[in-house]
MARPA-915453 format. One line per 10 residues: number of its first residue (from 1); their letters; for each residue x, y, z of C-alpha. Coordinates in pm, 1 decimal. Example, Ala and Ser with C-alpha at 12.3 -4.5 7.8 and 13.67 -1.06 7.14 Angstrom:
BEGIN
1	as	1230.0 -450.0 780.0 | 1367.0 -106.0 714.0;
END
This chain:
BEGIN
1	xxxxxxxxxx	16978.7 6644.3 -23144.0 | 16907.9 6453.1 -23490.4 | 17022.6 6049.6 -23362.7 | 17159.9 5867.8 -23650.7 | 16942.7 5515.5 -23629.6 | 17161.5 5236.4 -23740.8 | 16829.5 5004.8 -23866.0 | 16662.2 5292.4 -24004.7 | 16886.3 5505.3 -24117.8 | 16818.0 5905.0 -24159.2;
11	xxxxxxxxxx	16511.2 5808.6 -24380.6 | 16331.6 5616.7 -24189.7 | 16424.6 5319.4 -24469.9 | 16569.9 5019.9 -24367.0 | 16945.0 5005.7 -24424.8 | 17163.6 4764.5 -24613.7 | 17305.2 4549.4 -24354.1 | 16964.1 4514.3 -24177.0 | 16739.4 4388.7 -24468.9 | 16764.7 4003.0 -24398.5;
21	xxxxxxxxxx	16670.6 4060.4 -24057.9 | 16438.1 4310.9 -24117.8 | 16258.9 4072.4 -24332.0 | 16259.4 3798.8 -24028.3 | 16158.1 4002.1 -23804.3 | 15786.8 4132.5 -24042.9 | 15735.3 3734.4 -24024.3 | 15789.3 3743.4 -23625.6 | 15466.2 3724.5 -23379.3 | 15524.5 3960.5 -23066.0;
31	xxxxxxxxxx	15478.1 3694.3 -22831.9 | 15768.8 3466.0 -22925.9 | 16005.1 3706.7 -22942.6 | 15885.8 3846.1 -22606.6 | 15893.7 3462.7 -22445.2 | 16250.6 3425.7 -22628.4 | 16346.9 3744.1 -22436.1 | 16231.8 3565.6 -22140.0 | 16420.3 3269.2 -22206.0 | 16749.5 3465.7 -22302.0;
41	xxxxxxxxxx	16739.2 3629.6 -21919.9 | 16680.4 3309.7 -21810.1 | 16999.8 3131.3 -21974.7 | 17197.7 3453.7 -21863.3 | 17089.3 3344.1 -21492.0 | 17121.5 2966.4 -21565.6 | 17538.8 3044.4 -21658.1 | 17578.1 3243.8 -21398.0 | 17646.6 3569.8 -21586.6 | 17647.0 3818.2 -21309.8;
51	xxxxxxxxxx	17842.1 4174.6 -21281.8 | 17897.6 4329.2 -20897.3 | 17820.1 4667.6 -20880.9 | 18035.8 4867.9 -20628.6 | 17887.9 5119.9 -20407.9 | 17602.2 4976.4 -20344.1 | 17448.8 4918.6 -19920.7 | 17276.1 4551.1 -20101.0 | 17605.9 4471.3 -20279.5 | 17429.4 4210.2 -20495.9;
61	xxxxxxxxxx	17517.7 4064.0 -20808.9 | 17322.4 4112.7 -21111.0 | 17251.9 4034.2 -21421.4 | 17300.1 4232.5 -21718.0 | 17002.3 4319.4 -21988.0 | 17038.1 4149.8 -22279.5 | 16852.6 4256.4 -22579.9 | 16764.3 4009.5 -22840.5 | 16761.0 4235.4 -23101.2 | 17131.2 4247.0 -23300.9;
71	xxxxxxxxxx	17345.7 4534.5 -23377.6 | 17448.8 4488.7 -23776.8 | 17759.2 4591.4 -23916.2 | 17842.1 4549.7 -24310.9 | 18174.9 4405.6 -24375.9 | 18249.7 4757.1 -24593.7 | 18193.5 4919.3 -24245.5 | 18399.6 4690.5 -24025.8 | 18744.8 4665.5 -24319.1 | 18734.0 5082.8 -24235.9;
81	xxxxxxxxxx	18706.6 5002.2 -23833.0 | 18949.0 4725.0 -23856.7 | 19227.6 4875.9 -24012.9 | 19153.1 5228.6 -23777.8 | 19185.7 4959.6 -23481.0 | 19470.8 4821.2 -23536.0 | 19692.4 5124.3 -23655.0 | 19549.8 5280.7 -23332.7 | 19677.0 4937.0 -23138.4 | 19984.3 4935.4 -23271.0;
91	xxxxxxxxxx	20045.2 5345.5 -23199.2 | 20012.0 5256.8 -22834.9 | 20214.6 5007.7 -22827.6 | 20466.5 5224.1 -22993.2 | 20446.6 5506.1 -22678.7 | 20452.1 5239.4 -22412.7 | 20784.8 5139.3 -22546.6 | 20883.6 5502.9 -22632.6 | 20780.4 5664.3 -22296.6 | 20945.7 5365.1 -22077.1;
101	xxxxxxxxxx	21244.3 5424.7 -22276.3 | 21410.2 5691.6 -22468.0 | 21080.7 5902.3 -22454.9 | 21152.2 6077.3 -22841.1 | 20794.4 6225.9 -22806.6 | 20876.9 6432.2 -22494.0 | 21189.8 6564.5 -22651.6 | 20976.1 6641.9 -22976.4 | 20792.3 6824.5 -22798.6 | 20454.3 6610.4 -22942.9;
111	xxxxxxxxxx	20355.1 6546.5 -22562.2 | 20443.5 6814.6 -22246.7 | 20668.0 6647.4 -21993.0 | 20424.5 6723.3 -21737.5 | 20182.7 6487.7 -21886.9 | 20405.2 6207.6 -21801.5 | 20589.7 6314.9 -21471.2 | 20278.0 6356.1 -21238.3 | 20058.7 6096.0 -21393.5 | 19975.1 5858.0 -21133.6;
121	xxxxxxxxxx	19941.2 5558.8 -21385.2 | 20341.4 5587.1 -21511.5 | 20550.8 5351.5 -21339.2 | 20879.6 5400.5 -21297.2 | 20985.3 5024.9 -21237.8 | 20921.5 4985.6 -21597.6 | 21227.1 5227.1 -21739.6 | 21426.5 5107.0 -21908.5 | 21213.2 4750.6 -21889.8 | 21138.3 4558.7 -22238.2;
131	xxxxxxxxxx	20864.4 4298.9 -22204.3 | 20925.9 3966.9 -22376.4 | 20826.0 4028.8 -22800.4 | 20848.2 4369.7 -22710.3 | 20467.6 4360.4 -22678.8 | 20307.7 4569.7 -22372.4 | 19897.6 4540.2 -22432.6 | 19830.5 4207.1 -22522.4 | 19418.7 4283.4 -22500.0 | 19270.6 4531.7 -22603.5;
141	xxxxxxxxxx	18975.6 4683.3 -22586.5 | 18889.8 4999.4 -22794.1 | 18535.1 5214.5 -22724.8 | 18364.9 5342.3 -23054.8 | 18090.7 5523.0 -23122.5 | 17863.9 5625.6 -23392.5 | 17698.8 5943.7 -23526.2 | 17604.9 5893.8 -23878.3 | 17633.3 5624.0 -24145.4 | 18035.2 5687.2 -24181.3;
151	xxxxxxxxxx	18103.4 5900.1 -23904.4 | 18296.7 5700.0 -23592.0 | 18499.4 5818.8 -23301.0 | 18720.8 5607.5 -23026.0 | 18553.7 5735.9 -22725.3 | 18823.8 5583.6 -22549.3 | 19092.8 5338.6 -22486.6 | 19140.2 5019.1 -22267.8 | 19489.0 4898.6 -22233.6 | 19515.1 4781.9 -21830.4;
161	xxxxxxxxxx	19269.8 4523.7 -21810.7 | 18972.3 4535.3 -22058.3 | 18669.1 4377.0 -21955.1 | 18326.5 4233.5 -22128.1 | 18465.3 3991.1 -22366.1 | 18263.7 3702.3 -22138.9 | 17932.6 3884.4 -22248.1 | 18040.3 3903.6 -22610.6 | 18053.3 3552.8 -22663.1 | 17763.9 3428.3 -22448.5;
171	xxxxxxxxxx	17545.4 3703.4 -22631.4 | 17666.6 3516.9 -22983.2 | 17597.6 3149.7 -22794.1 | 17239.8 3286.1 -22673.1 | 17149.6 3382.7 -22999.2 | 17233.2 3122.8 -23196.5 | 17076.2 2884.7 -22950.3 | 16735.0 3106.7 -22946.0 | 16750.2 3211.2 -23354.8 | 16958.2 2965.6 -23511.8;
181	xxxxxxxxxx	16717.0 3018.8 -23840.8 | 16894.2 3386.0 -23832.9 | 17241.7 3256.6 -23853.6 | 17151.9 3068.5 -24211.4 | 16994.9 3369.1 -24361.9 | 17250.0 3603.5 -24259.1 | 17628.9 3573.9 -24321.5 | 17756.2 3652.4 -23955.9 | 18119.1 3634.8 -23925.7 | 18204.8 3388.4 -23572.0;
191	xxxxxxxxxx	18362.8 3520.0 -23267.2 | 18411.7 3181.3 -23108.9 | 18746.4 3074.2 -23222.9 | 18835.0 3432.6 -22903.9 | 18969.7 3184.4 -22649.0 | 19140.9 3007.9 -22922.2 | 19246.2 3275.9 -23012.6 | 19343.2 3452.7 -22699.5 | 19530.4 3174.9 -22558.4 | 19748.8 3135.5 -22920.2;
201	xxxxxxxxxx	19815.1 3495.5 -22875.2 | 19915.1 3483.3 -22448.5 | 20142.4 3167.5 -22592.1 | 20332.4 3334.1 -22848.9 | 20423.2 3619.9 -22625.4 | 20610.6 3406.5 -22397.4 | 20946.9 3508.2 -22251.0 | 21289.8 3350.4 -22302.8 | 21293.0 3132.3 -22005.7 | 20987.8 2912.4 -22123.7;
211	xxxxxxxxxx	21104.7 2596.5 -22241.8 | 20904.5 2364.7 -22409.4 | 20477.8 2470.8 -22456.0 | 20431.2 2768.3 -22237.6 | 20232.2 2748.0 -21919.7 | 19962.3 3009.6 -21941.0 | 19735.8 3103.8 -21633.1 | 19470.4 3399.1 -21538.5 | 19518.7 3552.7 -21209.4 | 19216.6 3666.8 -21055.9;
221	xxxxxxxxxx	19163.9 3913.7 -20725.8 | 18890.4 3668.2 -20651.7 | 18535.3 3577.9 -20603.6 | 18475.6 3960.8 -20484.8 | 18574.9 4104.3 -20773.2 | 18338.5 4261.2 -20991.7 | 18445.1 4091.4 -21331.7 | 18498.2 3717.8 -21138.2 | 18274.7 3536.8 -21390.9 | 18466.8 3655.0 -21695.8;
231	xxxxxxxxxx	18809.6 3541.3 -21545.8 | 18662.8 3207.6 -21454.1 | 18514.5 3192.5 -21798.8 | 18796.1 3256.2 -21978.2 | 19034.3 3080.0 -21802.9 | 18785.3 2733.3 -21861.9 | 18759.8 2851.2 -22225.9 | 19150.8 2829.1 -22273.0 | 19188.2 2547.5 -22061.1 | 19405.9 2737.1 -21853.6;
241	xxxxxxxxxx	19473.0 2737.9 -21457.4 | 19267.2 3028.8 -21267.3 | 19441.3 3112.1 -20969.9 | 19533.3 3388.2 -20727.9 | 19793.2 3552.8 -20519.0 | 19799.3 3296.5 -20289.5 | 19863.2 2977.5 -20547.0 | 20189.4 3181.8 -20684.4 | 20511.6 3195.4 -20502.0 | 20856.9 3256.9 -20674.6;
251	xxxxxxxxxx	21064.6 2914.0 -20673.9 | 21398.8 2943.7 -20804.5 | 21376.3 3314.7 -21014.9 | 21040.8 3179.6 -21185.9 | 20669.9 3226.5 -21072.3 | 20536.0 2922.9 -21013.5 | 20154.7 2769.3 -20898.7 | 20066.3 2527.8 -20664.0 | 19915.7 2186.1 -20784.7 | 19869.1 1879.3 -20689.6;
261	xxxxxxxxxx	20206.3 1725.5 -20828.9 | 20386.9 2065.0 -20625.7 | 20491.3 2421.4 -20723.0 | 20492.2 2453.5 -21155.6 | 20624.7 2737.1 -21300.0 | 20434.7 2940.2 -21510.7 | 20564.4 3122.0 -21845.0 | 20230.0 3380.4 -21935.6 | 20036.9 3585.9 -21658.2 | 19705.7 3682.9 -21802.2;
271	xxxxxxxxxx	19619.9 3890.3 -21500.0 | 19314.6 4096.2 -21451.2 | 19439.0 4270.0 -21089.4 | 19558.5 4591.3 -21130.2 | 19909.1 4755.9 -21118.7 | 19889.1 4866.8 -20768.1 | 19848.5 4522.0 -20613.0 | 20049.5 4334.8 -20824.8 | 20345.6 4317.5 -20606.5 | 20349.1 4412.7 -20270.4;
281	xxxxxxxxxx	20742.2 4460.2 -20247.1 | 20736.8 4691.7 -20548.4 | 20382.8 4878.0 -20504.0 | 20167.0 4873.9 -20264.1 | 20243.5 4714.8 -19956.3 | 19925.5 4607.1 -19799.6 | 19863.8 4417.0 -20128.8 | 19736.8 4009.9 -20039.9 | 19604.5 3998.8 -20440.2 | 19975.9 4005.4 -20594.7;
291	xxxxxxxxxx	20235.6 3799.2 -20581.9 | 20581.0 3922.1 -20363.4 | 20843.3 3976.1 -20637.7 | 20691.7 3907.2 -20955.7 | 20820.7 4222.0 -21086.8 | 21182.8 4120.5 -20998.3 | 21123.1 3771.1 -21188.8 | 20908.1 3972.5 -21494.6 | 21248.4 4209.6 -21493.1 | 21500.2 3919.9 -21512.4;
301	xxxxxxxxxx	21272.6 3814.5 -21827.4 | 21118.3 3468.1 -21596.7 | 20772.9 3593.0 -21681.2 | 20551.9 3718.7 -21915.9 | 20257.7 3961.2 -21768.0 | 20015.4 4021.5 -21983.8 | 19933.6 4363.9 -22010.4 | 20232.8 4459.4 -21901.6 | 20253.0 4611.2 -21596.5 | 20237.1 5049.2 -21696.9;
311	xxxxxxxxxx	19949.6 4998.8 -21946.1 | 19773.4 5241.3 -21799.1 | 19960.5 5575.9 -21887.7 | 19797.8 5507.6 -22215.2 | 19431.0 5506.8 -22158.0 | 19416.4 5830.8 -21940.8 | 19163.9 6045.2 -22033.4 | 19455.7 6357.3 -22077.2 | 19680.5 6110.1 -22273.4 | 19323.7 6029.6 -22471.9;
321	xxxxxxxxxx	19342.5 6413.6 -22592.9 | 19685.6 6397.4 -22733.1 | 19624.9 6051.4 -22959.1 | 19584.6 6203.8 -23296.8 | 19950.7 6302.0 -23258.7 | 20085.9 6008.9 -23057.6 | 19922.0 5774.6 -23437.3 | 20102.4 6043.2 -23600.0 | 20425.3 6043.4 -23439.5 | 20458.6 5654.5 -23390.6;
331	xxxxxxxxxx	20293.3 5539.6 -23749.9 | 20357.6 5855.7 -24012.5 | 20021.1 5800.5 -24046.3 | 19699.0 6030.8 -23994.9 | 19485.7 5856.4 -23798.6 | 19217.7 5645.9 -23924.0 | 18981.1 5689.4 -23640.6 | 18923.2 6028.5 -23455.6 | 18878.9 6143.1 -23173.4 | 18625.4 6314.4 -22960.2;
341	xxxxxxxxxx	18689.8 6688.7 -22910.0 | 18849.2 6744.8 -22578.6 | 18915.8 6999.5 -22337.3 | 19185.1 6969.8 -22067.2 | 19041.7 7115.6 -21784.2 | 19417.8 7207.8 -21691.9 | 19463.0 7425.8 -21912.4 | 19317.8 7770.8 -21831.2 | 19171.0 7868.2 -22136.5 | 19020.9 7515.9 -22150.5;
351	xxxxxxxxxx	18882.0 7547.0 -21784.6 | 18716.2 7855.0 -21865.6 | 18553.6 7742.2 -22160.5 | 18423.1 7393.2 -21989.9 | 18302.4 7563.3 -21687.2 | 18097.5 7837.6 -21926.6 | 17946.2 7575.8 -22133.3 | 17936.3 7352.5 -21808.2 | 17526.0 7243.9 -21887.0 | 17625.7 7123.8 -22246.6;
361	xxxxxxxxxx	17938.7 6906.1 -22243.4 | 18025.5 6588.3 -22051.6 | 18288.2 6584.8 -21789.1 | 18534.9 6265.9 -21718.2 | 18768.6 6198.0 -21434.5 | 19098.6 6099.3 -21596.9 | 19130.2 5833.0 -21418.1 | 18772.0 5710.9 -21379.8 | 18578.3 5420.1 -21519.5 | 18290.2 5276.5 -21541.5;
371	xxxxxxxxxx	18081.5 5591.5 -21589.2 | 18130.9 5683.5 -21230.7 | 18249.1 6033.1 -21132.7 | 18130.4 6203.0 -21430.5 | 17857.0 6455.5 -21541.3 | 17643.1 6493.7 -21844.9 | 17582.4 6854.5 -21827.8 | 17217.8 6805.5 -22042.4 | 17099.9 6537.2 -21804.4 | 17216.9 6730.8 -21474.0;
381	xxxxxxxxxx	17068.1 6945.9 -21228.6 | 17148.0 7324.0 -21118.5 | 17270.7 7161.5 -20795.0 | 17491.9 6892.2 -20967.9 | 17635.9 7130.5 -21211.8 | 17693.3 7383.0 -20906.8 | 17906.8 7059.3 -20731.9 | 18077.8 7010.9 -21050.1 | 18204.3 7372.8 -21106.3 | 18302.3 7323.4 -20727.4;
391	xxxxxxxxxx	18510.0 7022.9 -20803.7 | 18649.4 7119.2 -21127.4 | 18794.3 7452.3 -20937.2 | 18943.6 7244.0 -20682.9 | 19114.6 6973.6 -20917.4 | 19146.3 7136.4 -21275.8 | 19379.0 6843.9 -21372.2 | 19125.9 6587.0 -21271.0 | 18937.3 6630.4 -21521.4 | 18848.2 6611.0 -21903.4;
401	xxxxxxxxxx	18558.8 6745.4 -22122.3 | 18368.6 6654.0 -22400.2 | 18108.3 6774.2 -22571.6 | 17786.4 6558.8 -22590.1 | 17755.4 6358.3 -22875.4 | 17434.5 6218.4 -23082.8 | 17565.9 5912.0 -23073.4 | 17341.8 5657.5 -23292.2 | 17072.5 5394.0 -23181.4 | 17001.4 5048.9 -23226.1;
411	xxxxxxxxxx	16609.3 4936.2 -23157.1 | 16572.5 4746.1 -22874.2 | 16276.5 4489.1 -22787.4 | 16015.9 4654.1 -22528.9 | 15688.0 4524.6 -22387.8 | 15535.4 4766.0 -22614.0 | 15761.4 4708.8 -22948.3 | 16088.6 4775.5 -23113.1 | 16273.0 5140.4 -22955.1 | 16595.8 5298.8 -23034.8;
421	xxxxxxxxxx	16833.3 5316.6 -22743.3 | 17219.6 5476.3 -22796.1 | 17502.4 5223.1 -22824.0 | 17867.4 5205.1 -22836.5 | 18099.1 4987.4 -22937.2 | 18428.9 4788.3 -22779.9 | 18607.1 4579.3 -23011.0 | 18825.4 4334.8 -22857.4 | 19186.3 4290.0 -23016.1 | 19489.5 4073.1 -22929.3;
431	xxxxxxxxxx	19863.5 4122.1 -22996.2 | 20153.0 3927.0 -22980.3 | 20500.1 3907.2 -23150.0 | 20304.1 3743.8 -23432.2 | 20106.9 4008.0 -23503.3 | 19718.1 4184.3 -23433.6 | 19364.9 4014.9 -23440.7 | 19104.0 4219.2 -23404.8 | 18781.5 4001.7 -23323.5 | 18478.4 4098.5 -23583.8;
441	xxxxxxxxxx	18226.3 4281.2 -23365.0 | 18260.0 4275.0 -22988.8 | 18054.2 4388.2 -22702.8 | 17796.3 4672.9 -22828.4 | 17677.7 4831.6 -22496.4 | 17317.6 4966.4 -22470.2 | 17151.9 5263.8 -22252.6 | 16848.3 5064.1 -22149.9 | 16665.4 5389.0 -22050.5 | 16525.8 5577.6 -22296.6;
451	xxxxxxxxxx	16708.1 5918.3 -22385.9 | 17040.9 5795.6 -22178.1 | 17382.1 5835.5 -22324.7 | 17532.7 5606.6 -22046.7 | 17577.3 5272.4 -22141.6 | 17802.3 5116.0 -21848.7 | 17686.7 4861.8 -21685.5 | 17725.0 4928.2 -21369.4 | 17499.8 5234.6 -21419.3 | 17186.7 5004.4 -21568.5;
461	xxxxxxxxxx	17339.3 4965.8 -21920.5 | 17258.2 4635.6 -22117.0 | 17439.0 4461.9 -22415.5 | 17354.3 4320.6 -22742.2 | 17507.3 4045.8 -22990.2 | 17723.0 4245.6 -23256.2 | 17694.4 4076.0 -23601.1 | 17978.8 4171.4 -23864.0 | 17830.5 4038.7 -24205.6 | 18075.2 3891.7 -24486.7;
471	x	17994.4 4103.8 -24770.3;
END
């Protein structure tokens, strides 16, 4: 496939956006940048920047490649993104509310029933629930990608708890500490002001009960957890209380944390623990992450969760298909920002199709993440594709296809010189009763190994600082 190169463009000249840094880079000597590379893994391991991989007999934490090299985006490029983001934001925002409520797009007949009524990630606890502003996904996170110079798709949609912003913003501090000379030549719009931001946002969503500045904390599963450093980070960041299940109890209808002056309630739950343990009296039982009865104090309006509790009927992978019409339904709007082709593998004409083309298209779990439990037909083996067609017989409704994209490269920084790698894109964006941000940039995800399309971490993917240039 022809790979659109975001540096070099279909030409092979360099593009717009990259000509300042283009220029630094001709006046670069190897060995610096190769001892800066060095030094950036180095500060990574200094901070502590560390991701658990699951699944694994070590179980050790690791870091994640950074490249030094930047990804560039014109401000011409990101006003088209931006606006695509948030009218995308707001559209899901728009169905949470809908589908926990009066569910107009099921009697439209925009969305089949079925899609709703045995999805695992509805929740029926939230009928009929409103969540303080009216505001269910608080953060955002929305994965783009790129196949020519104006051609971008959402790959997909994070609305239950969105992770990576941690390695955005150390990957902006790293550079600027290692290049600051790049920062004066280039007009780089700053991500900093996130926790700021984040906590501004968290503090205007509070519910009715807060009296007085709102108590805002993150509630973490724990050390364990995969994503531990970014709650700890952003939690410091804000200047906000990290705590867990066990710090919360409910004290007279509010949720309140244990310090060292006794029980304080709190007004805003940032919590990064996922629906199913959030509550062990309203989901599951065995839970020790959650906190007994949260849900009854969120429902008496005592608490604000941020995302609400639900979230996640709008980022599965079958709901993903129907998103051109859920923009279109919600915002009178065409949408912006398309989407990837996709096939649901429950319907029978689009089973047949997927498992005929099986070696060319890439196959999702609806429900998965993190690139695990999927297949990229061109990549795999008669014997995985053979288990594939096995499991996509078995559970048709499991499952979602796509068809491989050339998705474009960025060069990375190798021992033996600058080489395109493929790249997406997650923009980060916050909402509140005040309105959307959308922070410039966010995390750009690299496929370290040559000719991979999977840029997930925890499969060996790296990340890269994302500069968004004032034009």
């Amino acid at each position: 496939m022809d790979m659109f190169d975001e540096m070099q463009g279909q030409n092979g000249q360099i593009r717009g956006p990259y000509a300042k840094f283009d220029a630094w880079l001709s006046e670069e000597d190897a060995a610096r940048l190769r001892a800066k590379s060095r030094e950036a893994e180095d500060l990574f391991r200094l901070t502590g920047i560390t991701f658990n991989v699951y699944g694994r007999s070590e179980a050790e934490e690791r870091l994640i490649p950074f490249d030094i090299i930047p990804r560039i985006i014109s401000g011409r490029e990101w006003q088209r993104l931006e606006r695509g983001i948030e009218q995308r934001v707001r559209a899901i925002n728009a169905f949470l509310h809908d589908i926990y409520h009066r569910q107009e797009i099921l009697r439209a007949g925009r969305l089949p029933q079925e899609m709703i009524s045995n999805n695992v990630a509805f929740l029926p606890q939230m009928i009929g629930m409103m969540p303080p502003g009216g505001v269910y996904t608080h953060i955002t996170g929305i994965d783009l990608v790129r196949t020519g110079p104006d051609e971008f798709f959402v790959l997909e949609d994070n609305a239950r708890t969105p992770s990576g912003v941690s390695y955005m913003l150390e990957n902006r501090e790293t550079m600027l500490r290692m290049f600051p000379e790049l920062f004066s030549r280039n007009q780089v719009r700053p991500v900093s002001d996130y926790p700021r931001n984040l906590r501004r946002s968290l503090a205007a969503s509070a519910p009715a009960a807060c009296e007085g500045t709102p108590t805002v904390a993150v509630l973490t599963p724990g050390i364990f957890n995969s994503a531990y450093y970014e709650h700890a980070f952003l939690a410091d960041k804000m200047g906000v209380e990290l705590v867990e299940g066990h710090d919360l109890r409910i004290v007279d209808g509010r949720v309140a944390m244990r310090t060292t002056r006794g029980y304080q309630p709190i007004d805003v739950l940032y919590r990064r623990v996922d629906d199913d343990f959030l509550d062990p009296l309203n989901f599951n039982p065995e839970s020790a992450l959650g906190v007994p009865g949260i849900m009854d104090v969120y429902r008496a309006g005592g608490i604000t969760i941020a995302n609400a509790p639900g979230t996640g009927i709008s980022d599965d992978k079958a709901i993903y298909s129907y998103m051109p019409e859920i923009v279109e339904f919600y915002t009178g709007e065409r949408p912006i920002l398309q989407n990837v082709p996709t096939w649901r593998c429950n319907e029978k004409e689009s089973l047949d199709y997927v498992l005929a083309h099986l070696s060319e298209l890439v196959v999702k779990e609806v429900h998965g993440s993190g690139g695990y439990g999927m297949l990229i037909g061109p990549a795999a083996s008669k014997k995985e594709l053979k288990e594939f067609e096995r499991k996509l017989r078995a559970r048709p409704g499991n499952y979602i296809a796509q068809p491989t994209l050339s998705l474009s490269t960025v060069p990375v920084f190798t021992k033996s010189g600058l080489a395109p790698r493929h790249v997406d894109l997650r923009p980060f964006v916050l909402m509140s009763p005040e309105g959307i941000n959308v922070t410039p940039g966010g995390l750009t995800r690299v496929a370290m190994k040559k000719g991979s399309l999977v840029v997930n971490s925890s499969q060996g993917g790296g990340t890269k600082d994302t500069w968004v240039l004032e034009d």
